[in-house]
C-alpha positions in Angstrom: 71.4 -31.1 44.8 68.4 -29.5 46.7 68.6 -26.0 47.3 67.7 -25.1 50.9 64.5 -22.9 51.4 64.9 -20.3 54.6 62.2 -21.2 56.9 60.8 -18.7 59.6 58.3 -19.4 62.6 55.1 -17.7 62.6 54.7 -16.0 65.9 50.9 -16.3 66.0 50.4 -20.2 64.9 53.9 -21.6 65.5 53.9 -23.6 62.3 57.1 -22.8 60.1 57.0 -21.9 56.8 59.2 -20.7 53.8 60.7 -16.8 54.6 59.2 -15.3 51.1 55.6 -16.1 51.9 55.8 -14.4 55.3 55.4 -11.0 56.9 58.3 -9.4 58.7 58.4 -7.3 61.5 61.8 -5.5 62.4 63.2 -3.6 65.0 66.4 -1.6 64.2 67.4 0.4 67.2 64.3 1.4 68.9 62.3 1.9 65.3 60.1 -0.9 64.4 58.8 -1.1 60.6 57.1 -3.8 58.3 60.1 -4.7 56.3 59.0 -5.9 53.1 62.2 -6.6 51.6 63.1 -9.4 54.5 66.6 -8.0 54.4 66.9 -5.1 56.2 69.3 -4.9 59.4 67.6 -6.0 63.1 65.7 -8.3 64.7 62.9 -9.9 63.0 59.9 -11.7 63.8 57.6 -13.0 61.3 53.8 -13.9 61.4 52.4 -16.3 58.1 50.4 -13.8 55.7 47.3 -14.6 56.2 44.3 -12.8 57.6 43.6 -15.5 61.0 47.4 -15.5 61.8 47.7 -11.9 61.4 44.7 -11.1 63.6 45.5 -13.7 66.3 49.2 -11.9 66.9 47.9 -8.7 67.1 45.0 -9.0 69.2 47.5 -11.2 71.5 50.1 -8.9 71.1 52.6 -11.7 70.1 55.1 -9.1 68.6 55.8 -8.1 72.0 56.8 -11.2 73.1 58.7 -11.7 70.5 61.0 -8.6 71.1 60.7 -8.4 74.5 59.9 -4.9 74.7 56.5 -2.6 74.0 56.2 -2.6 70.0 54.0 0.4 68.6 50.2 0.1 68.1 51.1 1.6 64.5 52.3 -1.9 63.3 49.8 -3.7 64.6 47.2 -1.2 63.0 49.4 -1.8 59.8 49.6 -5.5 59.7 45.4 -5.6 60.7 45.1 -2.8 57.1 47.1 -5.7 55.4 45.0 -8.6 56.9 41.8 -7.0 55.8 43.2 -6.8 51.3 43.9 -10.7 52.6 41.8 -13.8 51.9 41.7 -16.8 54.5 
């Protein structure tokens, strides 16, 4: 038997890949963090880790979108710090 792998959609390039290798985004309430655990309670949006995705959802904002609602510069400014220890 084949164990299923949890897939997520990357917000910046749409292409879906396995949960583990992505980024998460959460908003719990109105606090929005980088949840690196992938478990914590909330909405989630994902973006793939690496440096072109990451940079592409947050110079379009894509979070956003995803949430429907205003998501603080911080993360972004966070996600583009963890973009830049990234190789393509």
């Amino acid at each position: 038997m084949i164990k299923h792998i949890p897939e997520r959609k990357c917000v910046a390039c749409g292409e879906h890949f396995p949960q583990k290798t992505m980024i998460k985004v959460t908003k719990s309430g109105d606090t929005f963090f980088i949840d690196e655990t992938k478990k914590a309670n909330g909405r989630g949006a994902y973006v793939c880790a690496n440096r072109k995705c990451i940079e592409l959802a947050c110079t379009k904002k894509q979070f956003n979108r995803s949430f429907k609602t205003s998501v603080p510069e911080e993360i972004y400014e966070e996600l583009l710090k963890l973009s830049q220890n990234m190789e393509d």
